[in-house]
N, C-alpha and C positions, 0 to 999 in steps of 0.2 A: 663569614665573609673572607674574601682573599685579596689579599694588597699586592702589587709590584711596587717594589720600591729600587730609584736610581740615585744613587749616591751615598754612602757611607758613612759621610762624616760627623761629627758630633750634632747635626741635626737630624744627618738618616737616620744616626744610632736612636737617636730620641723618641722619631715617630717608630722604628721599629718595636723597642720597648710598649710604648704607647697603645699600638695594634695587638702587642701578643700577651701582656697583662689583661684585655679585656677580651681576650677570645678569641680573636682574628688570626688566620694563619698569615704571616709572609712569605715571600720570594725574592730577593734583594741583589744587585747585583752593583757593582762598583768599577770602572777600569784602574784604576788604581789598586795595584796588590796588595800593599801597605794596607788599607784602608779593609781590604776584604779577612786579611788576618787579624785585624783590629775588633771585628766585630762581636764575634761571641765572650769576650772577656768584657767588651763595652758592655753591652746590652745587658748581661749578669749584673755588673754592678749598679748597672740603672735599675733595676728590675728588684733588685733589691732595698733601693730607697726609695723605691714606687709602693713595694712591702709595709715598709713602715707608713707611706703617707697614708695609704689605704688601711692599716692598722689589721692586715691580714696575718693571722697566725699560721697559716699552710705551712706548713715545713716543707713544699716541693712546690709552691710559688713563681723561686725561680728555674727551677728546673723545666716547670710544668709552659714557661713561658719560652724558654729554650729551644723545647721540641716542635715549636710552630715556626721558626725561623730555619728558612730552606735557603743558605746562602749558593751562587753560582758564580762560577770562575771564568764561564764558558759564555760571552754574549748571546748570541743563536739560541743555546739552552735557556738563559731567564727571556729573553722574547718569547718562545717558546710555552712556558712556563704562566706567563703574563697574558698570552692569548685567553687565558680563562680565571683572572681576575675581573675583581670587581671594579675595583679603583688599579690604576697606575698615576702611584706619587713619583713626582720631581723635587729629587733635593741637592743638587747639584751649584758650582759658582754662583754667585752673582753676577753673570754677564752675558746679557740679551742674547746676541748673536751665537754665544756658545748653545746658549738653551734652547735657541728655535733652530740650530742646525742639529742639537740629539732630539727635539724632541719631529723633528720632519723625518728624521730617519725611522725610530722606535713605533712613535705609536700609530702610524698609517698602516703596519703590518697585525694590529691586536685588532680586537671587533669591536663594533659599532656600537658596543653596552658598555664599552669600560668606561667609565667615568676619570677625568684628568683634574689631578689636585696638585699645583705648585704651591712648595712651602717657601717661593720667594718673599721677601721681607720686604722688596720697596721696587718692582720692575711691571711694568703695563700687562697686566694677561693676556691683551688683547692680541698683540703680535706671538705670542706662543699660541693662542687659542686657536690663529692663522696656520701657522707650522705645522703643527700637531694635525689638520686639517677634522679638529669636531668642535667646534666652538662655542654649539650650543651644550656640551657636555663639557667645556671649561670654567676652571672655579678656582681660584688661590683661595689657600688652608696655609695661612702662615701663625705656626707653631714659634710659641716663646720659650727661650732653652733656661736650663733643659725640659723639654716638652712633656717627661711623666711627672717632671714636678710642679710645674707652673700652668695651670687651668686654661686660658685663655687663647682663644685662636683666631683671628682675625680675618671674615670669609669675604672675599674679593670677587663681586663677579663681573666677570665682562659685557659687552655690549651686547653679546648676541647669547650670550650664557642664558638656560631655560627656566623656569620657575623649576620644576623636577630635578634639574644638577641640584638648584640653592636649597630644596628640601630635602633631598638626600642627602648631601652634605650634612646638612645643619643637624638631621635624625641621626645619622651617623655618631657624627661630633658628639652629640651628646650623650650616645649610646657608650661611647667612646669613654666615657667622663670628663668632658673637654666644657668647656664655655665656649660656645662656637657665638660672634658676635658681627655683626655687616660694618663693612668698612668702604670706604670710599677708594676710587680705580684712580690714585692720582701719585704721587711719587713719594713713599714712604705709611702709605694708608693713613692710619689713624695713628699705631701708636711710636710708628719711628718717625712721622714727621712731628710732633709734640717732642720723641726724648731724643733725637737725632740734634739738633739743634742744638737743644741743653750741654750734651754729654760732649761735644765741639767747642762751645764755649767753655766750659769748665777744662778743655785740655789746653784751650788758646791763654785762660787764666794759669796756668801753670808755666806754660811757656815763657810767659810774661814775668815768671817770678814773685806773683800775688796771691798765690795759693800753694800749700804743701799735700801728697796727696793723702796723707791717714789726716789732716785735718778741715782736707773737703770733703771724707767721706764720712769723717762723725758729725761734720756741720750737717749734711742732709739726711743725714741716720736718725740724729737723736732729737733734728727740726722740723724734719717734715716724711719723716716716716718710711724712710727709701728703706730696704731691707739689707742693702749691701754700700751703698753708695754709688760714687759713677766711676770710680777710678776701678773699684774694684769688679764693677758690672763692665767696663773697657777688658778689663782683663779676662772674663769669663765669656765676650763676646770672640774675640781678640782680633790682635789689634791689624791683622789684613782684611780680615771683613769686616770691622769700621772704615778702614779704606777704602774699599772696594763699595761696600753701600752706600758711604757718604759722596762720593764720585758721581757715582750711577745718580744718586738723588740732586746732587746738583748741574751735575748736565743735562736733567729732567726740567729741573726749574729752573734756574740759571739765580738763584738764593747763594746771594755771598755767606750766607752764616754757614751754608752746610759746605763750601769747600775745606778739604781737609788740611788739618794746619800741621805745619813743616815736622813738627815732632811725632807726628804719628808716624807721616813716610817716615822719618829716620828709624824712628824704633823697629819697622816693618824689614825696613834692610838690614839691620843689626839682628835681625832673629829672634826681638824680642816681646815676643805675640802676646804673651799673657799668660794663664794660668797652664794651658797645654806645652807652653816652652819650659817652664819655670821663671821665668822673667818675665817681665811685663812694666805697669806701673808699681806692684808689689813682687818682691820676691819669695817665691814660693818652694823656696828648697823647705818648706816646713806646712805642707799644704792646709793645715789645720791650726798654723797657726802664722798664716802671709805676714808681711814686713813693709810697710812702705816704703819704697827706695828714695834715697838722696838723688832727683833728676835735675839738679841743678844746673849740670853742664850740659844740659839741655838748651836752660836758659838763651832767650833772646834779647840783648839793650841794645845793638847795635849792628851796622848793616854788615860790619868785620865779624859778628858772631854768624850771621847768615852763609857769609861765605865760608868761613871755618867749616860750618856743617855739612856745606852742598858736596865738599870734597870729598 
């Protein structure tokens, strides 16, 4: 089977890995350069703790998954390219209007049999299903990062989406080695409206000065079974797309828990995204073995500290 895939970044790199560990060739394109020269060094290294989870002894594994990824510099070219794919994934921002103005462009030029999978996290398929103009071939595939390591996919279908996309899909996914599972079409699906809420409060508790962050993430580590905690899953999410989805999800529902609380902006303008900066909630100048940071002068008691910050 053949993928187009649009967007690079550590969730294209995901599904890429994902695709070419189980067979599928790609074709992937990015406008961002950065992001294009990122990719074959990304996807190795994914591809090779994909290795291990799969407990495959191949010695050319990664290599053998290498040679299925056709990256393109040239837009015209992966269009081109994509016309005789199976699927074209979307993995691109978090923000509607960007997504339904590339995807009105892109895929009204491929044919009638490509099936359309956004790996959006929490935005309506319905208005991209619009754009895109095949709706009954639209389907959110929203992959958990990173997506060769973590099973689980979250299948969204739209209003007008077919029973044939949702089993395709779904045989796919599973072909895939994926957990492909049905989610509700409403603002964060299923599993970011449940930890989306959580993971906002536990930053508004730090805010606050009521919680430190290596001792909220042993309290739900060794309590209730979180594999990393939340401070440390903020940081491997990082911290402009919790802003950006918790936004998007509250301007959805208009849910004062999911607006973002002031320390995320801050940290977002400070550069300090998480595991990909090196900073974050944890510092990670020692990747193997992070440090919870002192965010005390973070701290909010007073309306003087708000303003301190706003500057």
């Amino acid at each position: 089977m053949k993928f187009a895939i649009l967007g690079l970044g550590i969730m294209g790199r995901g599904w890429i890995t994902q695709c070419t560990v189980t067979g599928h060739d790609v074709h992937c394109f990015d406008t961002n350069p950065d992001m294009l020269a990122g990719v074959k060094t990304g996807c190795d290294k994914l591809a090779a703790k994909a290795a291990k989870k799969l407990k495959s002894d191949d010695p050319d594994f990664v290599s053998n998954a290498a040679q299925k990824i056709t990256i393109y510099e040239d837009k015209a070219a992966f269009i081109e390219a994509a016309k005789d794919c199976d699927v074209f994934l979307e993995v691109i921002f978090e923000d509607l209007k960007l997504k339904c103005k590339v995807l009105s462009e892109y895929l009204p030029q491929l044919s009638e049999k490509v099936f359309f999978w956004s790996n959006t996290s929490s935005l309506d398929i319905n208005p991209m299903a619009e754009a895109g103009g095949r709706p009954e071939r639209s389907i959110i595939t929203h992959g958990m990062n990173p997506v060769p390591l973590v099973s689980g996919v979250e299948v969204v279908p739209g209003d007008k989406t077919s029973s044939e996309t949702i089993e395709f899909t779904r045989q796919t996914l599973l072909q895939m080695k994926k957990a492909p599972f049905m989610a509700p079409n409403i603002p964060g699906f299923w599993v970011n409206r449940l930890l989306m809420p959580q993971m906002l409060d536990a930053v508004r508790l730090l805010e606050q000065g009521k919680i430190q962050v290596e001792d909220g993430d042993i309290g739900l580590n060794t309590s209730l079974g979180h594999p990393q905690g939340t401070f440390k899953l903020h940081d491997f999410v990082t911290a402009p797309t919790m802003l950006r989805v918790a936004l998007q999800m509250y301007q959805a529902s208009n849910d004062p828990r999911l607006y973002p609380p002031l320390i995320l902006m801050r940290m977002v303008k400070n550069g300090e995204y998480g595991a990909s900066s090196g900073k974050g909630f944890y510092d990670w100048s020692d990747p193997r073995n992070p440090k919870g940071r002192d965010l005390s002068h973070y701290v909010i008691g007073s309306t003087e500290d708000i303003i301190d910050q706003l500057k």
